[in-house]
C-alpha positions in Angstrom: -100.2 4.1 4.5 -101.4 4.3 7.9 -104.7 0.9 8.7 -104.3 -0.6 5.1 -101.8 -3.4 6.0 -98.1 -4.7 5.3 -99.4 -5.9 2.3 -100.3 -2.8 0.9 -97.4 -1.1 2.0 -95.2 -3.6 -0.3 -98.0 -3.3 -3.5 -97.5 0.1 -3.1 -93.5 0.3 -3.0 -93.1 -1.8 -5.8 -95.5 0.8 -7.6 -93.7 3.4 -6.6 -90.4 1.8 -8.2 -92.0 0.6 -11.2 -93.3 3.9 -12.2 -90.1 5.6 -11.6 -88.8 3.7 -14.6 -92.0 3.8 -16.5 -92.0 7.6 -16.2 -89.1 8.5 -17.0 -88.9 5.6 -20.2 -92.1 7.3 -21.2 -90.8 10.6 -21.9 -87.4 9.2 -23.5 -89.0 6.3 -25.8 -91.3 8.9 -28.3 -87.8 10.8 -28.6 -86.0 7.8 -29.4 -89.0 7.2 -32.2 -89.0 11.1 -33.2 -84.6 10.6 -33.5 -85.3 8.8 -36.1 -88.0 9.8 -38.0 -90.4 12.7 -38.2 -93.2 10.8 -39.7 -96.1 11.0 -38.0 -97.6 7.5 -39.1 -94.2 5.7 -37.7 -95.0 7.7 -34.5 -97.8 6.5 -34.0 -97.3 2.9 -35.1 -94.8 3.0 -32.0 -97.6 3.5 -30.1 -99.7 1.1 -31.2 -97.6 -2.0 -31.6 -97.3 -2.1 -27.6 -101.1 -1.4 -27.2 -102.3 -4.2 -30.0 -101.4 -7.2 -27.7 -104.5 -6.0 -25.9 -106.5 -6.8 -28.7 -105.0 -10.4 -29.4 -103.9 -11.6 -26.3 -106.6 -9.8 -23.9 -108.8 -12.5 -23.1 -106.9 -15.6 -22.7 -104.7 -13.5 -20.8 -107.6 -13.2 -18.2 -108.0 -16.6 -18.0 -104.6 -17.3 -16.7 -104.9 -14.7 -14.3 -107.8 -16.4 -12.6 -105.9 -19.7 -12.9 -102.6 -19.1 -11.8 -100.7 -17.6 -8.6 -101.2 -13.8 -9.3 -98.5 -12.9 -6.9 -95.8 -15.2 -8.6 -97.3 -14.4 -12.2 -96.4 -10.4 -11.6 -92.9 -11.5 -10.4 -92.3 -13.6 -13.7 -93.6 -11.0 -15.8 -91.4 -8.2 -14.2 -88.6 -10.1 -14.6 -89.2 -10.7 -18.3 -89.8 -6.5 -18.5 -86.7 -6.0 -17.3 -84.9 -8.4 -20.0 -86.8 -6.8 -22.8 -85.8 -3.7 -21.5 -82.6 -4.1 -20.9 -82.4 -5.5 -24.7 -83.1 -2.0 -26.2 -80.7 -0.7 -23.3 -78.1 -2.1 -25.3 -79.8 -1.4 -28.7 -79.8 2.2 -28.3 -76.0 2.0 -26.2 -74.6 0.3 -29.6 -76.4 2.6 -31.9 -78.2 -0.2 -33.2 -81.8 1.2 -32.5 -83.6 1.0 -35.4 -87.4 1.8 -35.7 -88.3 -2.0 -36.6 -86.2 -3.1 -33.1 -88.2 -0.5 -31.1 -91.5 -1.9 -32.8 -90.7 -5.1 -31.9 -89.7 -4.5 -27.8 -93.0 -2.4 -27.9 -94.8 -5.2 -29.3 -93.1 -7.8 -26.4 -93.8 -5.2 -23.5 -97.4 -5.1 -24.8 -97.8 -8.8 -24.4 -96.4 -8.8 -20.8 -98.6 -6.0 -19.9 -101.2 -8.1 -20.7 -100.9 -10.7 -18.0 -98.9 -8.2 -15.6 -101.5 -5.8 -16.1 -104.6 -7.9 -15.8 -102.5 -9.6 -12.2 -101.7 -6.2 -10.8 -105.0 -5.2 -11.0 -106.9 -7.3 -9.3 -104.1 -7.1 -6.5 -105.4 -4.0 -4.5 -108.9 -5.7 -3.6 -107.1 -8.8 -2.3 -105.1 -6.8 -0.1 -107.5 -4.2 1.2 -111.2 -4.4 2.6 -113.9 -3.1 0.3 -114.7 0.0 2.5 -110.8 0.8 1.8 -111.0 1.1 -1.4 -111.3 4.3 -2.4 -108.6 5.4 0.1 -106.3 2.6 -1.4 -107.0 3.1 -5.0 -106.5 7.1 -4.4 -102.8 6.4 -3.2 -102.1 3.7 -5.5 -103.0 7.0 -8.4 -101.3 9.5 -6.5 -97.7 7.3 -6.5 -98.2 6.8 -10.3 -99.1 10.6 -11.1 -96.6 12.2 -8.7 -93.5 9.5 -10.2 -94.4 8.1 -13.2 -96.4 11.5 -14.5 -94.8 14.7 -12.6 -91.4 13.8 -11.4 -90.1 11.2 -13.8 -90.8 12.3 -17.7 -88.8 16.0 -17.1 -85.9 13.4 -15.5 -86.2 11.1 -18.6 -86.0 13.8 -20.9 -82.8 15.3 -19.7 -81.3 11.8 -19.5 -81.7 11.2 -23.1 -80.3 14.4 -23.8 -77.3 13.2 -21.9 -77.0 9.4 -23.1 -80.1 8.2 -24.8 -79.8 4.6 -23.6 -79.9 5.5 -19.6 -83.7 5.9 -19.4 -84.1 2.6 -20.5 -81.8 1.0 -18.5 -83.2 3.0 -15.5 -86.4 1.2 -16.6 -85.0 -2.1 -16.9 -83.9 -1.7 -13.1 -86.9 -0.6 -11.9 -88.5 -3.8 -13.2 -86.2 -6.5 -11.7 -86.3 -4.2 -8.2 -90.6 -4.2 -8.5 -90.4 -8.2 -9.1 -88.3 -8.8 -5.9 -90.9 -6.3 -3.5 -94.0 -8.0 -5.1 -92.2 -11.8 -4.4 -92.0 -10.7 -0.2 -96.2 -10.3 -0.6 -97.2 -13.2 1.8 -101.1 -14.7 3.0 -102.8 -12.8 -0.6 -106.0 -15.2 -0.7 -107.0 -15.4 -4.0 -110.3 -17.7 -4.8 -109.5 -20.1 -7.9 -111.9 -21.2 -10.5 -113.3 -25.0 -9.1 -112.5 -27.2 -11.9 -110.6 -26.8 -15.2 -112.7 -26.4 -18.5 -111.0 -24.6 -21.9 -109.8 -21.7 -22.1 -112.7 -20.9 -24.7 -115.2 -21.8 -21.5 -113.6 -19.9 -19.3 -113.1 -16.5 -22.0 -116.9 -16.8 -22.4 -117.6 -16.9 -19.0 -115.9 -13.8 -18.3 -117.6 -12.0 -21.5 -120.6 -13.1 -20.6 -120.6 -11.3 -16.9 -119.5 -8.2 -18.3 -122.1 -8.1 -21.8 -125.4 -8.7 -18.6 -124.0 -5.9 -16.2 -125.7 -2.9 -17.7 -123.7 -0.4 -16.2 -120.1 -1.7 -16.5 -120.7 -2.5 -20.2 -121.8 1.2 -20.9 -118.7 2.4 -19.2 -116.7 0.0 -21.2 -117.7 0.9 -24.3 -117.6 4.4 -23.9 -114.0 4.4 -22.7 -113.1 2.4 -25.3 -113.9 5.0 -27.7 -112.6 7.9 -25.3 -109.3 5.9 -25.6 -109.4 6.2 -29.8 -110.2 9.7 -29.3 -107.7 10.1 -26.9 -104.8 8.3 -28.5 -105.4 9.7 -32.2 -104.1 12.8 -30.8 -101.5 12.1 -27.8 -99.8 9.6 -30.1 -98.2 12.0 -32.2 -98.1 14.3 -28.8 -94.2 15.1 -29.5 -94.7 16.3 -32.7 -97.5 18.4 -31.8 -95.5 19.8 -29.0 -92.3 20.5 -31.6 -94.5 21.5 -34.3 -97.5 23.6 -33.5 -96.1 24.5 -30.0 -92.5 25.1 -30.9 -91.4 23.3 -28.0 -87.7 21.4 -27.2 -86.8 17.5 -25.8 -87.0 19.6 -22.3 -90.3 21.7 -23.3 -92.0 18.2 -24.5 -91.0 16.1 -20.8 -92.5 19.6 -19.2 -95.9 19.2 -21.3 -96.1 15.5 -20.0 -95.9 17.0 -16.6 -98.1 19.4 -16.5 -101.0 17.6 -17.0 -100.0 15.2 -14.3 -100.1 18.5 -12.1 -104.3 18.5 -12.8 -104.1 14.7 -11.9 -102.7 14.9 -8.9 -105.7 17.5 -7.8 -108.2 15.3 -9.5 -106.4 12.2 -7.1 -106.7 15.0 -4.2 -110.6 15.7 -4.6 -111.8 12.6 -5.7 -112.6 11.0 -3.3 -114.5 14.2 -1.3 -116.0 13.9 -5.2 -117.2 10.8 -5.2 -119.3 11.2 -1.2 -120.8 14.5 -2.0 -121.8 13.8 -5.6 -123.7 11.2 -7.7 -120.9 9.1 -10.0 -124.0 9.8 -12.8 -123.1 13.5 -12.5 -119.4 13.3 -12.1 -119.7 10.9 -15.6 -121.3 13.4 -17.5 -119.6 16.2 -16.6 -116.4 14.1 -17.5 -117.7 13.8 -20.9 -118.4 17.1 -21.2 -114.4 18.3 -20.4 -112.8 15.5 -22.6 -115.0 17.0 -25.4 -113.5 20.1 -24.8 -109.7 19.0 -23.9 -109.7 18.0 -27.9 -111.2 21.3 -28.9 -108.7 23.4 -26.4 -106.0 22.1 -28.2 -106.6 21.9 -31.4 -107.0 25.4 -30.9 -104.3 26.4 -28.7 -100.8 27.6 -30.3 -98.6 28.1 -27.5 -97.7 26.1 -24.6 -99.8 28.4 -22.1 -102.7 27.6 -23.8 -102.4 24.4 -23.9 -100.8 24.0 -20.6 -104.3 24.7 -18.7 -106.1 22.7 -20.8 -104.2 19.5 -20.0 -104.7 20.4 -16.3 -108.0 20.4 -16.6 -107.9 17.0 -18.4 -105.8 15.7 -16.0 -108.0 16.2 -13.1 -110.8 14.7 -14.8 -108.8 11.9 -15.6 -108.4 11.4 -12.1 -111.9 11.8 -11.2 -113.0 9.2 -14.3 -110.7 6.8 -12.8 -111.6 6.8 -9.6 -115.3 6.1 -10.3 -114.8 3.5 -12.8 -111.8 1.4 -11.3 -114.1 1.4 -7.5 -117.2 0.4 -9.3 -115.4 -2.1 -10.7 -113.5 -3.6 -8.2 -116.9 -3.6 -5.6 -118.5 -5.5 -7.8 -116.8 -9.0 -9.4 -116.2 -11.8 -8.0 -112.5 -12.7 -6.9 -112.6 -15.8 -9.2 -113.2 -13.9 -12.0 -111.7 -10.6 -11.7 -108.9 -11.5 -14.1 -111.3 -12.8 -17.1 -113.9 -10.2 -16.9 -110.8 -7.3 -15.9 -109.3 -8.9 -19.2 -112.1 -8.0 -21.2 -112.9 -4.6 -20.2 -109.0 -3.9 -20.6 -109.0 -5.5 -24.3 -111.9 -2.7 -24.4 -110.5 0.0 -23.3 -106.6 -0.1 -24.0 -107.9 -2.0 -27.6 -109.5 1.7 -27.7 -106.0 3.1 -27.3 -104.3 0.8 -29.8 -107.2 1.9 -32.8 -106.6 5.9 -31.9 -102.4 5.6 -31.9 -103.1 3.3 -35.4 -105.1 6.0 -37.0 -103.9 9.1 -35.6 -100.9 9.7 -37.1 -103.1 8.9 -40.8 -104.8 12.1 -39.8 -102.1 13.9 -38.8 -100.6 13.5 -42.0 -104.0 14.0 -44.0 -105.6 17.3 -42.0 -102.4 18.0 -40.3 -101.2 18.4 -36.8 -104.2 19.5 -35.2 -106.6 17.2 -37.3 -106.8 14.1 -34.7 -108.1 17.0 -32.1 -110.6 18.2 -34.7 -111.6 14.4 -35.4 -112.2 13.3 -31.8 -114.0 16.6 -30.5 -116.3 15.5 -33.0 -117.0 12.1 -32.1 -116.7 12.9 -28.0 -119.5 15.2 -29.2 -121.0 12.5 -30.6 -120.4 9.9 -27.5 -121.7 12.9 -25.4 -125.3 13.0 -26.4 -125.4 9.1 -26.7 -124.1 8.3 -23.2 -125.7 11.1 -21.3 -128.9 9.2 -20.5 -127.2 5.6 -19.6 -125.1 7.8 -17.4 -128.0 9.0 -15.3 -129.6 7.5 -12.2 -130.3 4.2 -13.6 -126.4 3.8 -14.4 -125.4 3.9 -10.7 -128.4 2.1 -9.2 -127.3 -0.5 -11.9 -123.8 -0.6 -10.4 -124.7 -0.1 -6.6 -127.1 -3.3 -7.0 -125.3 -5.5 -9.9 -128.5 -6.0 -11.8 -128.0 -7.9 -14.8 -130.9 -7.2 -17.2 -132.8 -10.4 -16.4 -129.5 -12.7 -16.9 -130.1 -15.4 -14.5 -125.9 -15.9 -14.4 -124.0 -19.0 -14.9 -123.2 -21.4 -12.2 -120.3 -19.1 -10.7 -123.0 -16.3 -10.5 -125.8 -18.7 -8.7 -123.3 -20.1 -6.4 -122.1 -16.4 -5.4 -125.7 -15.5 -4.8 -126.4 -18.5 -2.7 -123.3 -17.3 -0.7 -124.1 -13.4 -0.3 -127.3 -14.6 1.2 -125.5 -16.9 3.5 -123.4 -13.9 4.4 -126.4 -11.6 5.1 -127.3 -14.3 7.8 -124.4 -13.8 9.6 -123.9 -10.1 10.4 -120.7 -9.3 10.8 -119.2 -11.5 8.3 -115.7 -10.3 5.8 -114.3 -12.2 3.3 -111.8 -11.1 0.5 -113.4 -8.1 -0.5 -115.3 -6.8 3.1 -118.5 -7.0 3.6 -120.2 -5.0 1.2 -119.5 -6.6 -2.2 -121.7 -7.0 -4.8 -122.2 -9.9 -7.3 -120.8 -7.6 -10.3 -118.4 -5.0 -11.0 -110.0 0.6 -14.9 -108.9 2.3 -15.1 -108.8 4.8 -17.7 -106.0 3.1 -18.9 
C-alpha cells in the first residue's frame, strides 16, 4: 500500500475484515435458505428482500450521505450489521431460523447497505488523489475478490457443515472489528452541501446530474439490466449447482470460488487494460462475454464446463468495474457523490433486486437453466442497443462531462466557476487531485 497514505491503509484493513465475514456468510446464508426449502421462488425471494431496500430507500439514502459525517455514518451502520447479524447468529444456534426470520434480517441488512454502501463508496476518492485511482480502486477489488470471493465462501461452507450458526457469527464479528478501523480514519475532508433544503430538493438535485451526463446514464441503465439478467440466474445459483451440476455444500462454496479466480486476473490486468485500450472497446467486448456467460451455462452440465465459463465472467467483471467505478469517481463533485452514487446504485443493485424476484418464477416455469436462456436473450438484445452509445462519443462524453446542453444547477455553475479558478493556478489539488471533471460502481 506503498504512496497511498495512512488513510488508505485503514479503508483498506477494515475491507479486508469486513469481507472476511461477508465471504464466508455468503456461501453459508443460500444453504441456510436451501435447508429449508428447495423451492426455487423462496430462493430467490431471499435474495431479493436484501436487494429491494435499494429500490425504496436509494435516494434519500444519498442525501444523508452528503449531509452527514461519512466516516462516523459507516461506523454506526457497522455496528448495527453486526447486531442484526448477530440476531440470526442466535436464530440459527436455537434452531429457530425460519425462512420468514431470514427474510426479514435480509430485508434489515439491505437497508443498512444502503447508507453504508452509498458512505463507503465515496470513501476511496477522499482518501486518495485522482491520478491514484485506478491503483487504489484495483486493490480495494483485489482484497474483496481474494477474501470475500476466493478464500472465504469454501471456509463458510465447511463451517455450516460443522455448526450452521458459526458463519454468521463470524460475520457479525467482522462487522463490529470493520466499525472500530473505519472510527481511527482521521483529517477525511468531505465538502457538505451549503444550506439545508428538503430532502425532495436535494434527491432531485442528484437525479438531475446523473439524467444530463450522457455517458454515465447509458452505463447506468445498461447495468441495471445486466444486473436482472445476472441475478435471474445466480439467485437460484445453489440449486443450479445441486441440480444440473450434481454438486455438494463443498462443490457449491468451490463454484463461488472459482469465478473469483477469473476476477482476481481481470483485477490483475485491468489496469494495463484500461492504458493500452479505449474503455469504448473494453465496454463492448464486455457485453459481448456476459451474453455468452448466460449461454455457457445454460448449456454446460458439469462443473468443468461451467467452471471456465465463470472465469471468464469473472475477469470481465473485473475489467467492467474498473471502468465504470473510475469514470465515476473522476467525475462528480464531492458534495454530491452520495446523492447522485445513490441513484446509480438504486439503478443498478434495483437491477439485481428485479432479476433475484423473477428468477426463481422462471426457474420454476422453464426449469433450471431457463433464467440463462431468458437473459442471453435480452444481453443479446442490450448488445445491439448499447453498442453505438458505447463508442467514441461515450468516452469523450465522460473524459469531458458534457451534459447535453444542461446548463446545471447552481452546484454545477459554482463548480465551473471554481475549475476555471483552478486552471489559473497551475499546480493546484484539492479533494480529488487535479484532474477532476465536473461529472462522473461498481458492478455491484
Amino acid at each position: 500500500m506503498a504512496g497511498l497514505g495512512r488513510n488508505f491503509n485503514t479503508l483498506w484493513a477494515a475491507t479486508a475484515v469486513s469481507n472476511i465475514g461477508d465471504g464466508i456468510a455468503a456461501a453459508a446464508a443460500p444453504l441456510l435458505v436451501a435447508s429449508l426449502t428447495d423451492d426455487p421462488v423462496l430462493v430467490g425471494l431471499a435474495v431479493f428482500v436484501q436487494q429491494v431496500p435499494w429500490l425504496l430507500f436509494s435516494l434519500v439514502s444519498g442525501v444523508f450521505v452528503d449531509r452527514l459525517d461519512r466516516r462516523r455514518l459507516i461506523v454506526v451502520i457497522n455496528v448495527l450489521r453486526g447486531l442484526i447479524v448477530g440476531a440470526l447468529t442466535l436464530a440459527v444456534w436455537q434452531d429457530m431460523a425460519t425462512i420468514p426470520i431470514i427474510y426479514a434480517a435480509g430485508f434489515l441488512l439491505g437497508t443498512c447497505e444502503t447508507l453504508g454502501d452509498n458512505a463507503s463508496g465515496t470513501l476511496v476518492p477522499m482518501v486518495v488523489k485522482s491520478e491514484d485511482l485506478p491503483r487504489a480502486n484495483a486493490r480495494m477489488q483485489t482484497v474483496f475478490l481474494v477474501v470475500n470471493q476466493f478464500a472465504a465462501p469454501p471456509v463458510g461452507a465447511a463451517l455450516f457443515v460443522v455448526a450452521a450458526a458459526l458463519p454468521f457469527g463470524i460475520n457479525a464479528v467482522s462487522f463490529v472489528l470493520a466499525a472500530v478501523l473505519i472510527s481511527t480514519l482521521r483529517g477525511v475532508r468531505q465538502v457538505v452541501p451549503a444550506g439545508r433544503r428538503s430532502v425532495r430538493a436535494d434527491i432531485g438535485e442528484g437525479m438531475r446530474w446523473l439524467w444530463h451526463h450522457s455517458a454515465i446514464r447509458m452505463l447506468a441503465i445498461s447495468l441495471f439490466l445486466m444486473n436482472i439478467t445476472l441475478f435471474a440466474g445466480f439467485s437460484i445459483l445453489v440449486l443450479y449447482s445441486r441440480e444440473r451440476l450434481g454438486l455438494n455444500e463443498y462443490g457449491y462454496g468451490i463454484l463461488i470460488t472459482v469465478s473469483a479466480v477469473g476476477s482476481l486476473i481481470g483485477v490483475m490486468i485491468a489496469p494495463r487494460l484500461q492504458a493500452r485500450f479505449s474503455d469504448s472497446l473494453l465496454l463492448r467486448i464486455g457485453l459481448i462475454i456476459e451474453t455468452l456467460t448466460h449461454v455457457g451455462l445454460a448449456l454446460a452440465t458439469t462443473v468443468w464446463v461451467a467452471g471456465p465459463v465463470l472465469i471468464a465472467f469473472g475477469v470481465h467483471g473485473s475489467i467492467l468495474g474498473a471502468v465504470s467505478v473510475t469514470l465515476r469517481q473522476r467525475s462528480v463533485p464531492d458534495e454530491l457523490r452520495g446523492r447522485v452514487q445513490s441513484v446509480y446504485m438504486m439503478l443498478v443493485v434495483g437491477g439485481s433486486a428485479l432479476g433475484a424476484l423473477v428468477g426463481g418464477s422462471i426457474a420454476r416455469w422453464l426449469g433450471i437453466t431457463g433464467p440463462f436462456w431468458v437473459s442471453a436473450v435480452v444481453m443479446a438484445v442490450l448488445t445491439v442497443v448499447a453498442w453505438r452509445p458505447f463508442g467514441r462519443n461515450f468516452v469523450s462524453s465522460a473524459a469531458h462531462g458534457r451534459q447535453d446542453g444542461h446548463d446545471g444547477g447552481p452546484v454545477e455553475k459554482e463548480r465551473r466557476h471554481d475549475d476555471r479558478a483552478d486552471d489559473r493556478q497551475e499546480g493546484a489539488e484539492h479533494a480529488e487531485g487535479p484532474g477532476r471533471t465536473e461529472l462522473t460502481e461498481q458492478r455491484s
